[in-house]
Chimera marker file (.cmm) of the C-alpha trace (Angstrom):
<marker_set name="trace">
<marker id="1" x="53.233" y="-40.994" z="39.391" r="1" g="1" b="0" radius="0.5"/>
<marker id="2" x="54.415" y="-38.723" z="42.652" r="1" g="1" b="0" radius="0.5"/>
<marker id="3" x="57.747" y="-38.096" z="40.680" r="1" g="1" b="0" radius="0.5"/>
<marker id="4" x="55.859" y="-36.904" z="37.898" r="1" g="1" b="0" radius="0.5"/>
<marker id="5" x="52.988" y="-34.729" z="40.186" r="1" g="1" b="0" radius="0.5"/>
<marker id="6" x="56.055" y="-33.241" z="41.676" r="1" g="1" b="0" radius="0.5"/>
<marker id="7" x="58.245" y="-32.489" z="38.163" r="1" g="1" b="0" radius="0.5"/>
<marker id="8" x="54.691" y="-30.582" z="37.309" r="1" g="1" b="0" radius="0.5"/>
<marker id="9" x="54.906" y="-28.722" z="40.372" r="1" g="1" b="0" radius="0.5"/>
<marker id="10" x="58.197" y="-27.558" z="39.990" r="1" g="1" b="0" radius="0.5"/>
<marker id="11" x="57.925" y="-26.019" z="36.352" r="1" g="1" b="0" radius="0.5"/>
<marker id="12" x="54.659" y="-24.419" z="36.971" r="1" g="1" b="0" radius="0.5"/>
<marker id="13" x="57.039" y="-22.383" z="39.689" r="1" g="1" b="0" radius="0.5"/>
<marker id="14" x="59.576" y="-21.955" z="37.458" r="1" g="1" b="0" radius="0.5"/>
<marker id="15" x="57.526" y="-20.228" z="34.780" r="1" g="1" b="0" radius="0.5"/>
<marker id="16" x="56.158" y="-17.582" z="36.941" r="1" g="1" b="0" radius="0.5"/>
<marker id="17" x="56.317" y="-13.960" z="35.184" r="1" g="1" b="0" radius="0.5"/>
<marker id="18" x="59.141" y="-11.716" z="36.698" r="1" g="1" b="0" radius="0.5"/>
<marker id="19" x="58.440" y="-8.333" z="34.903" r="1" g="1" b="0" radius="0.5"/>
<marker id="20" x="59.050" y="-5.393" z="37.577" r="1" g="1" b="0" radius="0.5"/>
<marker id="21" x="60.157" y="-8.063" z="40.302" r="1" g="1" b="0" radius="0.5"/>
<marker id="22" x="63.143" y="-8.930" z="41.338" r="1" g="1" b="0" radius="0.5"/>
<marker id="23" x="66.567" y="-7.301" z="43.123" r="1" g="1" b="0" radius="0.5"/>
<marker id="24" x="65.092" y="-4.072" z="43.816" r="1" g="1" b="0" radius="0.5"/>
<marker id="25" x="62.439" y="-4.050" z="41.168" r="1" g="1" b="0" radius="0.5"/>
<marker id="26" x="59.351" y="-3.016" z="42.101" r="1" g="1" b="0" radius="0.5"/>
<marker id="27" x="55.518" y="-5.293" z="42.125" r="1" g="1" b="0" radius="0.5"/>
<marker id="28" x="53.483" y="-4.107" z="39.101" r="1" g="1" b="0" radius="0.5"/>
<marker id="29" x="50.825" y="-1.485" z="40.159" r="1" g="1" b="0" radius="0.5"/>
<marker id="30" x="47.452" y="-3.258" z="41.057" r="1" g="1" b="0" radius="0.5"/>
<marker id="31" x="44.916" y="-2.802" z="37.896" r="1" g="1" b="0" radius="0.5"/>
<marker id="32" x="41.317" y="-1.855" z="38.441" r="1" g="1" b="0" radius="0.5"/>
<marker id="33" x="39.418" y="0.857" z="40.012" r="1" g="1" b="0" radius="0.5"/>
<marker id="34" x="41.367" y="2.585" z="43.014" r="1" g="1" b="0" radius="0.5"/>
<marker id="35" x="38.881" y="3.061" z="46.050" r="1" g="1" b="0" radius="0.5"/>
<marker id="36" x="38.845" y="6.223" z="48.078" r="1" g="1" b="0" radius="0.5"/>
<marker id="37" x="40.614" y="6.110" z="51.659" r="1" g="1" b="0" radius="0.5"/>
<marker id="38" x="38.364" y="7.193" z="54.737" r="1" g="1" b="0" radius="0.5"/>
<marker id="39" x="39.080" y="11.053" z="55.562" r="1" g="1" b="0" radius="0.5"/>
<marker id="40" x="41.882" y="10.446" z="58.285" r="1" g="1" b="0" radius="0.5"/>
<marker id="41" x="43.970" y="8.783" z="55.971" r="1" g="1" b="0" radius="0.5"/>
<marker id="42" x="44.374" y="11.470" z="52.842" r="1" g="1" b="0" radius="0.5"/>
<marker id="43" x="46.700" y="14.089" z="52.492" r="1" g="1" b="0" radius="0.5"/>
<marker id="44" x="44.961" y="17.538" z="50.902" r="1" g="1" b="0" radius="0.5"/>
<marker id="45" x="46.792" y="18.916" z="47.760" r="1" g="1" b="0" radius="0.5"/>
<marker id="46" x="47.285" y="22.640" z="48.455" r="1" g="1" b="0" radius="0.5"/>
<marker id="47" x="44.959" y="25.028" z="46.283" r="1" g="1" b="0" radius="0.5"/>
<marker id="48" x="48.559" y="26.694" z="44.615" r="1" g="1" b="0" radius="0.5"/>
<marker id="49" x="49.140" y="23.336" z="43.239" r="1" g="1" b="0" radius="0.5"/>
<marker id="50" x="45.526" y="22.840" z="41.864" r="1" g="1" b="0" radius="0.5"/>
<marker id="51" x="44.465" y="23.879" z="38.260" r="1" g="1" b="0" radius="0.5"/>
<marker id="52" x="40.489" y="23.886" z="38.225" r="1" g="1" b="0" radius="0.5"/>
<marker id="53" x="39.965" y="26.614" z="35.909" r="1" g="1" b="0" radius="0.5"/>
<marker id="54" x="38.533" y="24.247" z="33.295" r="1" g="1" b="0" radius="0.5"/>
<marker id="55" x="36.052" y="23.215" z="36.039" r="1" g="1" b="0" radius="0.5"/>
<marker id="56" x="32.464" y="24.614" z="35.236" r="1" g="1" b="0" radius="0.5"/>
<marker id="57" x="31.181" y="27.146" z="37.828" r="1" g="1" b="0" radius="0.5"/>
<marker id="58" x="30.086" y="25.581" z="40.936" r="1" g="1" b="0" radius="0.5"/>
<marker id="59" x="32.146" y="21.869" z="40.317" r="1" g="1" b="0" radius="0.5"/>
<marker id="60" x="33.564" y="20.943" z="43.542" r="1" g="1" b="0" radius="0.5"/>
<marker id="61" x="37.434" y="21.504" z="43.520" r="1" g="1" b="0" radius="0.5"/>
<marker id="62" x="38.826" y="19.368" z="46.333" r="1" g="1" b="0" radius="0.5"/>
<marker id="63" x="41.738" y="17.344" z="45.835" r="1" g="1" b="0" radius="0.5"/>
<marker id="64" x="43.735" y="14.895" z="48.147" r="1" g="1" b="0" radius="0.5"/>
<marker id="65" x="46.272" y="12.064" z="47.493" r="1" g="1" b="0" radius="0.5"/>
<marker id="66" x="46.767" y="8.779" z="49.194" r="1" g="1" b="0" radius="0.5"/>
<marker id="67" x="48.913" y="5.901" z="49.114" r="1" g="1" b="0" radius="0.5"/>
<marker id="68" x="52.091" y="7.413" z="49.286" r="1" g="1" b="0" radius="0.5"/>
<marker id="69" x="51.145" y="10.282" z="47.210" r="1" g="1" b="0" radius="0.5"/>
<marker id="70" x="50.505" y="7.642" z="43.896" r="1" g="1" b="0" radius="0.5"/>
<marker id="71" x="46.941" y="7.971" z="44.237" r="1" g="1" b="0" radius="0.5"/>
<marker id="72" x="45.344" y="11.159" z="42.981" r="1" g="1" b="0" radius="0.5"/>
<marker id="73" x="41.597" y="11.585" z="44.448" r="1" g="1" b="0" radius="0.5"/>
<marker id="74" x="39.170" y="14.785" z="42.872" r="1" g="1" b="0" radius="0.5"/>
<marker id="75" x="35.830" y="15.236" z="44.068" r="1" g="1" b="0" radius="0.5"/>
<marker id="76" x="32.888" y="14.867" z="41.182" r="1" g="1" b="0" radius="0.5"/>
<marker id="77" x="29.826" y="15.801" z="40.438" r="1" g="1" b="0" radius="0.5"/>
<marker id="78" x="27.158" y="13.443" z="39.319" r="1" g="1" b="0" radius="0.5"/>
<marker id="79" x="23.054" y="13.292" z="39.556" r="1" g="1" b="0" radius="0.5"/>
<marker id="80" x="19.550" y="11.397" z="38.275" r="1" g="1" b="0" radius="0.5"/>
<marker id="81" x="20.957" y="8.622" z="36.407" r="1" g="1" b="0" radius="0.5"/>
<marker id="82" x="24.221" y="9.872" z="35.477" r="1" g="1" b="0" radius="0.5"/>
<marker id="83" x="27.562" y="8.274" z="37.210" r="1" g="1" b="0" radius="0.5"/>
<marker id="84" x="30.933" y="10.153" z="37.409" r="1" g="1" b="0" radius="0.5"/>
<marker id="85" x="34.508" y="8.258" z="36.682" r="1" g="1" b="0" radius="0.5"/>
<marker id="86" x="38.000" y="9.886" z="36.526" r="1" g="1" b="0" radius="0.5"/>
<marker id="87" x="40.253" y="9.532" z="33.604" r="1" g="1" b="0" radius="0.5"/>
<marker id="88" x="44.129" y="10.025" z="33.833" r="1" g="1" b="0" radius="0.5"/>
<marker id="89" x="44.541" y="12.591" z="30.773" r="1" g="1" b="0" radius="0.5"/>
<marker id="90" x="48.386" y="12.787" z="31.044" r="1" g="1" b="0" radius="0.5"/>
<marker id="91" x="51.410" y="12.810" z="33.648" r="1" g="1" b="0" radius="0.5"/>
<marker id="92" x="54.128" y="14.408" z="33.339" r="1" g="1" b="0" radius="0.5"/>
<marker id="93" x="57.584" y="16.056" z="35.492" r="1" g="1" b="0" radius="0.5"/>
<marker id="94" x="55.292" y="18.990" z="35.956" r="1" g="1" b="0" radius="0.5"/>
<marker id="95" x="51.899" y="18.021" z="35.853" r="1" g="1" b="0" radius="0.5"/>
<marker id="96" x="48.841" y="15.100" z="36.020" r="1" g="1" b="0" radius="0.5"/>
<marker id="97" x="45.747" y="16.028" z="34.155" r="1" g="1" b="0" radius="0.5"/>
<marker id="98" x="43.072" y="14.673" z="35.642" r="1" g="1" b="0" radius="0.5"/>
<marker id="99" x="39.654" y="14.308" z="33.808" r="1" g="1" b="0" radius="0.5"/>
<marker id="100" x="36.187" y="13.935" z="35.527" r="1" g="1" b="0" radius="0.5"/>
<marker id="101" x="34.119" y="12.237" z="33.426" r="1" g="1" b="0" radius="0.5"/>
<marker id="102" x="30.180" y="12.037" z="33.633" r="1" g="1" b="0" radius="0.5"/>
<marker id="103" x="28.311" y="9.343" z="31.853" r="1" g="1" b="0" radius="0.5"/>
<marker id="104" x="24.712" y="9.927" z="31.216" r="1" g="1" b="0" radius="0.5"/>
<marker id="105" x="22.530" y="7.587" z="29.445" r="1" g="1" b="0" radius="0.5"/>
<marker id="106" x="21.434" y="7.646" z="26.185" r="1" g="1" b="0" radius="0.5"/>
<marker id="107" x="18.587" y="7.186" z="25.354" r="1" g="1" b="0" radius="0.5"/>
<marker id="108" x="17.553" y="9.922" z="28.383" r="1" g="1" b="0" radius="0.5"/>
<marker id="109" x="14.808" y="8.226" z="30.414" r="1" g="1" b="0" radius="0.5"/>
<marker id="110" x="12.809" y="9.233" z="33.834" r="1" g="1" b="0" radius="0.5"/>
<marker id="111" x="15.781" y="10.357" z="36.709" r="1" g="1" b="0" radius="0.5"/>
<marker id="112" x="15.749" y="11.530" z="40.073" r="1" g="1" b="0" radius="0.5"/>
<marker id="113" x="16.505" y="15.509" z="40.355" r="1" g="1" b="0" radius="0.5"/>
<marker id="114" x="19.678" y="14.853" z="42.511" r="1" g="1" b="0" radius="0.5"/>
<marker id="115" x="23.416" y="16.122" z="42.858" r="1" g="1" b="0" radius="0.5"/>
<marker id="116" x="25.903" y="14.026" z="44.344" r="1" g="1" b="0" radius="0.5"/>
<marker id="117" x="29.559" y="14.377" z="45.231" r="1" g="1" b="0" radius="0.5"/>
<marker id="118" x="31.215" y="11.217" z="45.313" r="1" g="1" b="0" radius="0.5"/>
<marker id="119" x="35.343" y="10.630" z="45.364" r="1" g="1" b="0" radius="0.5"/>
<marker id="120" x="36.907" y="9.500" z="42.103" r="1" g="1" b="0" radius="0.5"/>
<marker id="121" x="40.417" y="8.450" z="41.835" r="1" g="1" b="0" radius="0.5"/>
<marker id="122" x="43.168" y="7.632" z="39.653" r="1" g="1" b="0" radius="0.5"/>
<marker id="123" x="46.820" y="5.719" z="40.294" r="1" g="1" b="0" radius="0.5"/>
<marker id="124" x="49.991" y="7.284" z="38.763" r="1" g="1" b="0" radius="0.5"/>
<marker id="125" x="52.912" y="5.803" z="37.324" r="1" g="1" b="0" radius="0.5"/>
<marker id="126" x="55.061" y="8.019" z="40.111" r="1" g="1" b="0" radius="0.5"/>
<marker id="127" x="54.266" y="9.529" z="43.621" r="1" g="1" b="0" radius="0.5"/>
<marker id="128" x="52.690" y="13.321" z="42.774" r="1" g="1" b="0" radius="0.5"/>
<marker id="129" x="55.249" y="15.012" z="44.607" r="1" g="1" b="0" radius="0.5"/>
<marker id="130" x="55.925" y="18.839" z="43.507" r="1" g="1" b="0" radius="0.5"/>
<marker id="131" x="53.645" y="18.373" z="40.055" r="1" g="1" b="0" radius="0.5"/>
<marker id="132" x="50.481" y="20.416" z="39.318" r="1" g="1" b="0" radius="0.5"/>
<marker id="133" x="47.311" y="18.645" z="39.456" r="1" g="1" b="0" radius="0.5"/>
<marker id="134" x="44.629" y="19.961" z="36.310" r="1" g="1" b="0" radius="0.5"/>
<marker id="135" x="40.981" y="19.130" z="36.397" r="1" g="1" b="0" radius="0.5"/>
<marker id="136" x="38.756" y="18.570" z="33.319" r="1" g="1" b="0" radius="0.5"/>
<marker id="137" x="34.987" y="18.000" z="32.687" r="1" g="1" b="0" radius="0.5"/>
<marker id="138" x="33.458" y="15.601" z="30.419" r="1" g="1" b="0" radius="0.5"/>
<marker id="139" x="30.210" y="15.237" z="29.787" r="1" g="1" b="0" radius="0.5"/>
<marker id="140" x="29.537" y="11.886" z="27.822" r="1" g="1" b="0" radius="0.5"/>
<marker id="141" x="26.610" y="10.305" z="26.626" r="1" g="1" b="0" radius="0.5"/>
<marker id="142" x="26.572" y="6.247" z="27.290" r="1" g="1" b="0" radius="0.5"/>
<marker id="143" x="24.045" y="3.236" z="25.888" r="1" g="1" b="0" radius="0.5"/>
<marker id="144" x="21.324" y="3.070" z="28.579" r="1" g="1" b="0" radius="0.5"/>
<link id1="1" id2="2" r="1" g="1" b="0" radius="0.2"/>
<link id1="2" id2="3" r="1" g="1" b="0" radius="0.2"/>
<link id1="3" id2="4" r="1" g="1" b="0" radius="0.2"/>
<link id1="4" id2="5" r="1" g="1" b="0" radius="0.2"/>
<link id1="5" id2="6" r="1" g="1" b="0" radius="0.2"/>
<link id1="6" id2="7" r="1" g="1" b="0" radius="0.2"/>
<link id1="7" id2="8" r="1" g="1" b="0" radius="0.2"/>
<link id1="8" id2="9" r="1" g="1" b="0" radius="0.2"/>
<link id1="9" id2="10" r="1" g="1" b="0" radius="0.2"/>
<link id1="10" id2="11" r="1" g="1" b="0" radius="0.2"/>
<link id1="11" id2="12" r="1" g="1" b="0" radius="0.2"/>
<link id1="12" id2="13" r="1" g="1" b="0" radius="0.2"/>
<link id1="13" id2="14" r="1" g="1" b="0" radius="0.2"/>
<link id1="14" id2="15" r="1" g="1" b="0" radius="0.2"/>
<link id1="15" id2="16" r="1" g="1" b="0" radius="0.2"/>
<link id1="16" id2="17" r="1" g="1" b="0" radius="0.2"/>
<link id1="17" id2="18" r="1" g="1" b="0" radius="0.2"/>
<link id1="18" id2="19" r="1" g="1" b="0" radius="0.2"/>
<link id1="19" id2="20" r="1" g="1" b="0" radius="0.2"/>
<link id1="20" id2="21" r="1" g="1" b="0" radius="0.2"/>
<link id1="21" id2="22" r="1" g="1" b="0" radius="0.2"/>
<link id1="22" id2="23" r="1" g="1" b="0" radius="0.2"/>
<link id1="23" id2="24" r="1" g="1" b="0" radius="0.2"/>
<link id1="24" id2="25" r="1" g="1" b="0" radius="0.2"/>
<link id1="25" id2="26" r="1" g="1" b="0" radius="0.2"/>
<link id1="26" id2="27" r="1" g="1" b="0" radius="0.2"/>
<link id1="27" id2="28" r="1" g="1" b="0" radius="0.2"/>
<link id1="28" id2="29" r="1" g="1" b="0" radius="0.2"/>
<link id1="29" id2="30" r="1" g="1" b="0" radius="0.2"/>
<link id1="30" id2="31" r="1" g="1" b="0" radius="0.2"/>
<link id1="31" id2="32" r="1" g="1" b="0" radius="0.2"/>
<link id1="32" id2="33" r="1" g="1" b="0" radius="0.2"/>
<link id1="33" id2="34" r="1" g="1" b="0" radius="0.2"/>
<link id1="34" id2="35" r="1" g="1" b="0" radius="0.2"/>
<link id1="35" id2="36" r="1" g="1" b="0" radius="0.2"/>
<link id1="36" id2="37" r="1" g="1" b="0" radius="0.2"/>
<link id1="37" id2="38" r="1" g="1" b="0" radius="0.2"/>
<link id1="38" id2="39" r="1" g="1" b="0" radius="0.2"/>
<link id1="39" id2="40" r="1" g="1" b="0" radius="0.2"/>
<link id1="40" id2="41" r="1" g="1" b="0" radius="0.2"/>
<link id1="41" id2="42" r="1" g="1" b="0" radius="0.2"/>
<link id1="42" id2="43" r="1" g="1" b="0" radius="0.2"/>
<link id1="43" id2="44" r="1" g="1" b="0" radius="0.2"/>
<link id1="44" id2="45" r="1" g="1" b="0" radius="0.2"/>
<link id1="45" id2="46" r="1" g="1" b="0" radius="0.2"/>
<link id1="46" id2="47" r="1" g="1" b="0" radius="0.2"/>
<link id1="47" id2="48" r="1" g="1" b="0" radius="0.2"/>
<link id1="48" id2="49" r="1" g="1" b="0" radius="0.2"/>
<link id1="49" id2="50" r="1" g="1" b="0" radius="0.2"/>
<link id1="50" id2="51" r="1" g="1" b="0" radius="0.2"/>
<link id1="51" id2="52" r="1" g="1" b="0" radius="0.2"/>
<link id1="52" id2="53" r="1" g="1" b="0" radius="0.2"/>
<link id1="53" id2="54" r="1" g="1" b="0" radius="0.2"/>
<link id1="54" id2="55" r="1" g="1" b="0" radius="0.2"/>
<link id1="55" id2="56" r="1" g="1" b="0" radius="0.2"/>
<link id1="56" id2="57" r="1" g="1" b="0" radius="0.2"/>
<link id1="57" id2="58" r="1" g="1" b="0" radius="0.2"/>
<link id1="58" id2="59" r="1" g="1" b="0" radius="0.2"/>
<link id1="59" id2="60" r="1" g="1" b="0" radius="0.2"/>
<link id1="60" id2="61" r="1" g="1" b="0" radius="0.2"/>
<link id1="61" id2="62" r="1" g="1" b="0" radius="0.2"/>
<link id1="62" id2="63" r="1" g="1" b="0" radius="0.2"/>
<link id1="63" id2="64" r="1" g="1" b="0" radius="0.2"/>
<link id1="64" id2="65" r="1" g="1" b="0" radius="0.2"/>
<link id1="65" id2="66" r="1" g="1" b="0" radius="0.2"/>
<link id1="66" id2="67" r="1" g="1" b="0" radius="0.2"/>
<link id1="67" id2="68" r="1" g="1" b="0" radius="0.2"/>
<link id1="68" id2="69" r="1" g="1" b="0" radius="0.2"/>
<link id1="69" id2="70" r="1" g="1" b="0" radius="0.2"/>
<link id1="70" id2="71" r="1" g="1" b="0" radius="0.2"/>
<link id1="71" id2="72" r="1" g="1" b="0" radius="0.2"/>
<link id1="72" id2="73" r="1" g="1" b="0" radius="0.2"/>
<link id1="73" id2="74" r="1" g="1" b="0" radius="0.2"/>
<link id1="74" id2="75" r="1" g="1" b="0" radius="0.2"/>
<link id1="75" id2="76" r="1" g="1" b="0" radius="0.2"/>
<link id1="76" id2="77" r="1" g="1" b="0" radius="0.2"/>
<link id1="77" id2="78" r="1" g="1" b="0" radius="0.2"/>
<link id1="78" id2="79" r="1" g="1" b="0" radius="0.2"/>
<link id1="79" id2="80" r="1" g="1" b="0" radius="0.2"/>
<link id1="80" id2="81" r="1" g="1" b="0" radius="0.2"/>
<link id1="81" id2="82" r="1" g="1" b="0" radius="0.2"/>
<link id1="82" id2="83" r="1" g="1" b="0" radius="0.2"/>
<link id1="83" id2="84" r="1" g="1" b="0" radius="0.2"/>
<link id1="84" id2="85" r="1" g="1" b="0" radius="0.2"/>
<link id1="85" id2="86" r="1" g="1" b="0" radius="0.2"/>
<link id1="86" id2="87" r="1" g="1" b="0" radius="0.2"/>
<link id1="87" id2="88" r="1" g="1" b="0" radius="0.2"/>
<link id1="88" id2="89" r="1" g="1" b="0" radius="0.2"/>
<link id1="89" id2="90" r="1" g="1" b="0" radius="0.2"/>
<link id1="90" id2="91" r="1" g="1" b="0" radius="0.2"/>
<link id1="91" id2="92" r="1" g="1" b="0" radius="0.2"/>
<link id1="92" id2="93" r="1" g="1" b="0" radius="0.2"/>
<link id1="93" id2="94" r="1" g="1" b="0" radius="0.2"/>
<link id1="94" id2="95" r="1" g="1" b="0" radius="0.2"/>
<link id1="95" id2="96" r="1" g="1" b="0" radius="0.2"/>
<link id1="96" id2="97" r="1" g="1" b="0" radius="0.2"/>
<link id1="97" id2="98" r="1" g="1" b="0" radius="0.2"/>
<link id1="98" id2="99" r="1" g="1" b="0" radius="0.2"/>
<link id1="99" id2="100" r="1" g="1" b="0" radius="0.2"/>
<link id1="100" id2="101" r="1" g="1" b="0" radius="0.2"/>
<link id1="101" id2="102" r="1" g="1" b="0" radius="0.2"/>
<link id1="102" id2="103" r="1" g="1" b="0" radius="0.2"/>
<link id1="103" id2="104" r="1" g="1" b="0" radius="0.2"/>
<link id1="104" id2="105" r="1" g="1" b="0" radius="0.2"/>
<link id1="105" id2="106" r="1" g="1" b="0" radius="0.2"/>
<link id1="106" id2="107" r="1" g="1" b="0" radius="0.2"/>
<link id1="107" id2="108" r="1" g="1" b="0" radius="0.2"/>
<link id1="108" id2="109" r="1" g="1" b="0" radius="0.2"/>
<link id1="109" id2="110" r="1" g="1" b="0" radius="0.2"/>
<link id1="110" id2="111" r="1" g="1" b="0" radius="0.2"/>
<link id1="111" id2="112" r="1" g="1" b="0" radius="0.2"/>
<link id1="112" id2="113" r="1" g="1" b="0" radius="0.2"/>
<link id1="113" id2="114" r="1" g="1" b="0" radius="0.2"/>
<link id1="114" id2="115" r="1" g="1" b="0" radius="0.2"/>
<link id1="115" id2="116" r="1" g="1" b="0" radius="0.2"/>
<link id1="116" id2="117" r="1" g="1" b="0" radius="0.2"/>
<link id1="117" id2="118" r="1" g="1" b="0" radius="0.2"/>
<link id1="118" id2="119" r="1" g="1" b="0" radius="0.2"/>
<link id1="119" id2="120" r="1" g="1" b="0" radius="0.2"/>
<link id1="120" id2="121" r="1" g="1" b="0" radius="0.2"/>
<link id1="121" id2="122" r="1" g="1" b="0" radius="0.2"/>
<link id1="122" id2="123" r="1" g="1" b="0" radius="0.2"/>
<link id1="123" id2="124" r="1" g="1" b="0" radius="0.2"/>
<link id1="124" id2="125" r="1" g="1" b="0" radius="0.2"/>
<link id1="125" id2="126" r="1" g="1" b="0" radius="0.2"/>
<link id1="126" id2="127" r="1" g="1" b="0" radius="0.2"/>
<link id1="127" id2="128" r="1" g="1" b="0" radius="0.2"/>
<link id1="128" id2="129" r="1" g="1" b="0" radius="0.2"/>
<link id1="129" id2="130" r="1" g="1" b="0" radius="0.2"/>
<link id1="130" id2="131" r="1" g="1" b="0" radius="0.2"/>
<link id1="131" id2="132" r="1" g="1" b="0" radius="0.2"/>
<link id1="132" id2="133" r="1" g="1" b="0" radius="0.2"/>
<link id1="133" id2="134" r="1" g="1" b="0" radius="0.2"/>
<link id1="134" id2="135" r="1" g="1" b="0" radius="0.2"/>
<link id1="135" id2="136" r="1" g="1" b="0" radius="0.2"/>
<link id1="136" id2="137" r="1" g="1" b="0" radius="0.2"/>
<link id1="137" id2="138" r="1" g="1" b="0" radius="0.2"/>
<link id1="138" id2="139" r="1" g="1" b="0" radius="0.2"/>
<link id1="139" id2="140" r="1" g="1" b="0" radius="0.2"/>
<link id1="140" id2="141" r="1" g="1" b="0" radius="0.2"/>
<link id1="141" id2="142" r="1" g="1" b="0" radius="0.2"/>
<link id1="142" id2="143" r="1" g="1" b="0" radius="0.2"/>
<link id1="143" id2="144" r="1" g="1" b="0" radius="0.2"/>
</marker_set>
C-alpha cells in the first residue's frame, strides 16, 4: 500500500504543467485584478508620453507604472452607485490603450451625489518602456 501511495505521489509531480517555465522561460503572469502600489513605490509616466485627449473635460489624467514598468495604473473617475474598472484596449511597440470603464446600474435607483478617484490598473504582456500610454472613457450601463 506505501509503494503504491508513493507511485501516486510521484506521477502527480510528474504531470505538472510547464508552459512558460523552464531554462530561462519565464512564470505565467498572475491572472486577476492587479492592486495599486502605495505612493512611494510607483514610478509617474511623463505627461509627453500620455495621450488623454479622449478624456472628457475635467477626468483626472495621472498615470504611473509599477512592477517593473508591467503594470500600467490611470486614475478614474467614479460616483453614487457607479464603480470604475480599466480595460487593456490594445498594446503595441508604440503604444497601450488603456480604457477607463464606468459601470452604472441599470435599472438607475436612489445614489449618493459623490465623485471619487480611485486607482485602476492593468498588467501588460511587456514592461511599458518608451510606448505611449492612451486613455479612453466608457460609460456602460450594468444589471443592478
Amino acid at each position: 500500500m506505501g509503494a503504491g501511495a508513493l507511485l501516486l505521489a510521484l506521477a502527480a509531480c510528474a504531470q505538472q504543467p510547464s508552459e512558460g517555465i523552464g531554462f530561462g522561460g519565464q512564470p505565467p503572469a498572475p491572472q486577476g485584478p492587479v492592486q495599486p502600489k502605495p505612493e512611494q513605490e510607483r514610478a509617474p509616466v511623463s505627461g509627453a508620453a500620455v495621450d488623454a485627449s479622449a478624456l472628457p473635460e475635467g477626468y483626472p489624467r495621472q498615470v504611473w507604472t509599477q512592477d517593473g514598468e508591467s503594470v500600467v495604473v490611470a486614475t478614474g473617475q467614479e460616483g453614487g452607485c457607479s464603480h470604475v474598472r480599466a480595460e487593456l484596449v490594445e498594446q503595441t511597440d508604440a503604444r497601450v490603450t488603456l480604457a477607463l470603464i464606468e459601470e452604472t446600474p441599470e435599472p438607475p435607483k436612489m445614489c449618493t451625489m459623490d465623485l471619487r478617484y480611485p486607482p485602476v490598473a492593468v498588467r501588460l504582456d511587456a514592461p511599458l518602456d518608451q510606448r505611449q500610454v492612451v486613455l479612453e472613457q466608457r460609460d456602460v450601463k450594468v444589471p443592478a
